[in-house]
N, C-alpha and C positions, 0 to 999 in steps of 0.2 A: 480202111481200118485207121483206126483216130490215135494210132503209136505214133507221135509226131516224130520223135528222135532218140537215138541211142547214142551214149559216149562210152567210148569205154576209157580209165581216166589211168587205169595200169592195172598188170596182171590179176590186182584182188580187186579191183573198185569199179566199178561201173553204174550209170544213170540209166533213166527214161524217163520220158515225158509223152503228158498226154496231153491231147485236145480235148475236152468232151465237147463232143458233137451229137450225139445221140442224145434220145429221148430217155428219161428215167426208167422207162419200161425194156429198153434194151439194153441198159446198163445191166439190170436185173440178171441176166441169163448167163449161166453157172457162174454166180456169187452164192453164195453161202453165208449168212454172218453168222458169229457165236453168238451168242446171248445179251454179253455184255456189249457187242458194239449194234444189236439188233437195238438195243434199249437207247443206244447213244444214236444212233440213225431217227427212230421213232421221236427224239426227242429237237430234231433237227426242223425247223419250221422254212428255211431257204428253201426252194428246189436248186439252187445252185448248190449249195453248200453237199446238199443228200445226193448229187451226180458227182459232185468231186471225190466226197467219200468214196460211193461206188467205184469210179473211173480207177481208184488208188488201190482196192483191191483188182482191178483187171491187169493192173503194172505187178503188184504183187505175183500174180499168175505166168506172166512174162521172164521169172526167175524162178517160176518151180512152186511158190509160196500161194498158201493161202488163208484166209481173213483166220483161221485159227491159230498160226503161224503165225501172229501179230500179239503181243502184249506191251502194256504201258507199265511204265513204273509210279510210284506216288507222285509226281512231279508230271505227269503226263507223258514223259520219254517212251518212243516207241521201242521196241528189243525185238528181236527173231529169236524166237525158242532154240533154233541150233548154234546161240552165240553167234552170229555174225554180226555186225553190225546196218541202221539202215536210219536214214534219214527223210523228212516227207514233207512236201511243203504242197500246197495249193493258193492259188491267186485268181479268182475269175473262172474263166473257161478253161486253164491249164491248170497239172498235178503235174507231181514228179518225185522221183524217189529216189535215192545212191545207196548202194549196198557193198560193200568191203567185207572180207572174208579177215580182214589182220585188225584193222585199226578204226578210231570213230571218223564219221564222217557227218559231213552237215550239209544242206541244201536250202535254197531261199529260191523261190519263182516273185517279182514282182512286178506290177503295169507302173511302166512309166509314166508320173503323172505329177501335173506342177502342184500341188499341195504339198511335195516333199521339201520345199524349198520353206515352208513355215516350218516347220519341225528340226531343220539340218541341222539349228545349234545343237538340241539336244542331242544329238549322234556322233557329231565330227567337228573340229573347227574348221566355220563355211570359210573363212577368210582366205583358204588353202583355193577355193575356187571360183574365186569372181576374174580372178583373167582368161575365164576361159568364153571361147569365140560369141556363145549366144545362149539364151536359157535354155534351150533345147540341149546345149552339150554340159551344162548345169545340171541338169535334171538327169540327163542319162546318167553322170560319174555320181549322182549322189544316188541314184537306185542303186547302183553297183556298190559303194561302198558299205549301205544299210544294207542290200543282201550279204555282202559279207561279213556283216558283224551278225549277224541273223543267223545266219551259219554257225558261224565262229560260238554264239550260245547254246546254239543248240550240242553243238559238242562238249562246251566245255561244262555246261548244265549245273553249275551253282549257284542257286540265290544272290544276288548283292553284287553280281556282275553288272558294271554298266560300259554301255556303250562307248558313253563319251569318253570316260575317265581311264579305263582298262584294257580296253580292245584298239590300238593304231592299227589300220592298213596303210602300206605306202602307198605312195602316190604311183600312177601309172597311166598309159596311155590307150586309147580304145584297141587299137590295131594288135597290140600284146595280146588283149582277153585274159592276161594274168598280169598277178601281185601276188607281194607275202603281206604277212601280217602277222603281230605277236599278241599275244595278251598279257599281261602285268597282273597279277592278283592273288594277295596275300602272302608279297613274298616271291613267289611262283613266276618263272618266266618261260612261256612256250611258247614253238614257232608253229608259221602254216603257210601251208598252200593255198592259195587261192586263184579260183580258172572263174571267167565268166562269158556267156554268150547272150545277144539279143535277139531278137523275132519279134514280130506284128504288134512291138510296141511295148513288149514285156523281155525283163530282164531275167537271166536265171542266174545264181553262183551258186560252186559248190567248193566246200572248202576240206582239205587234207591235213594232218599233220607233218612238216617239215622232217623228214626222219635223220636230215642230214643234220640238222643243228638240234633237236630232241634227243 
């Protein structure tokens, strides 16, 4: 079975992640879509992109949920009809989803890959990481920190948030698999959590809010 792994991150918050490994025709088998994600699937020209979809409702199912049990806000945000909250991210062959019963959450899956090192000004100042050992540990702390600002938007979900400018995570060390991190905006200051783990090349973060400094 392609459920690569479960965290459970505290008593209301919990992940999964998937591999897709199957064929698109065995993803199929009790999925269901509504209408509206039958038209956004239909409209999906990848087979990768249309097994991720898939694989994200079999993780849905893994929690009791299913593709009906999903809605988007104007902005694309996913919501669970029973208020809970959930977060979704797909990258390649991996999906993965966080669901909390109290508070918002965010998730980023990403393959670690040195193209991230053209883009780093725009996210973070890179200057924070050239002493580190080799490009390989370069690249890993910079997936990790764009997962976490990736996260970090997806929760805090307003227009005109930037990366660079708004969202700091601290610095931190692989062997932790955590950091915080605050965002600044409009005034506004909020804290978080942030956990991260790596596999076959690909980064995952998911990020909380700090309830002890919010």
């Amino acid at each position: 079975m392609p459920l690569y792994k479960t965290i459970t991150v505290n008593e209301e918050t919990s992940l999964a992640i998937w591999k897709v490994e199957e064929t698109e025709e065995k993803l199929w088998e009790k999925v269901k879509l509504t209408s509206h994600c039958q038209t956004r699937f239909n409209g999906m020209k990848s087979e990768l992109h249309r097994k991720a979809f898939l694989s994200i409702r079999h993780l849905l199912a893994e929690y009791g949920y299913e593709d009906a049990d999903l809605i988007y806000d104007e902005n694309g945000k996913p919501h669970l009809k029973d208020g809970n909250f959930i977060s979704i991210t797909h990258s390649h062959n991996f999906t993965g989803i966080i669901i909390s019963t109290t508070e918002h959450v965010g998730i980023d899956i990403e393959m670690q890959r040195d193209k991230i090192l053209r883009i780093a000004h725009k996210f973070t100042p890179f200057e924070e990481y050239k002493t580190l050992a080799n490009t390989a540990a370069v690249v890993r702390k910079l997936t990790i920190v764009w997962g976490a600002k990736e996260s970090l938007y997806k929760i805090y979900g307003h227009k005109g948030l930037s990366f660079l400018e708004h969202i700091n995570v601290k610095d931190f060390l692989f062997d932790a698999q955590k950091t915080t991190a605050q965002i600044t905006f409009k005034g506004n200051l909020s804290h978080y959590k942030i956990k991260f783990l790596e596999f076959e090349a690909f980064t995952c973060v998911y990020a909380t809010r700090d309830k002890e400094l919010n």
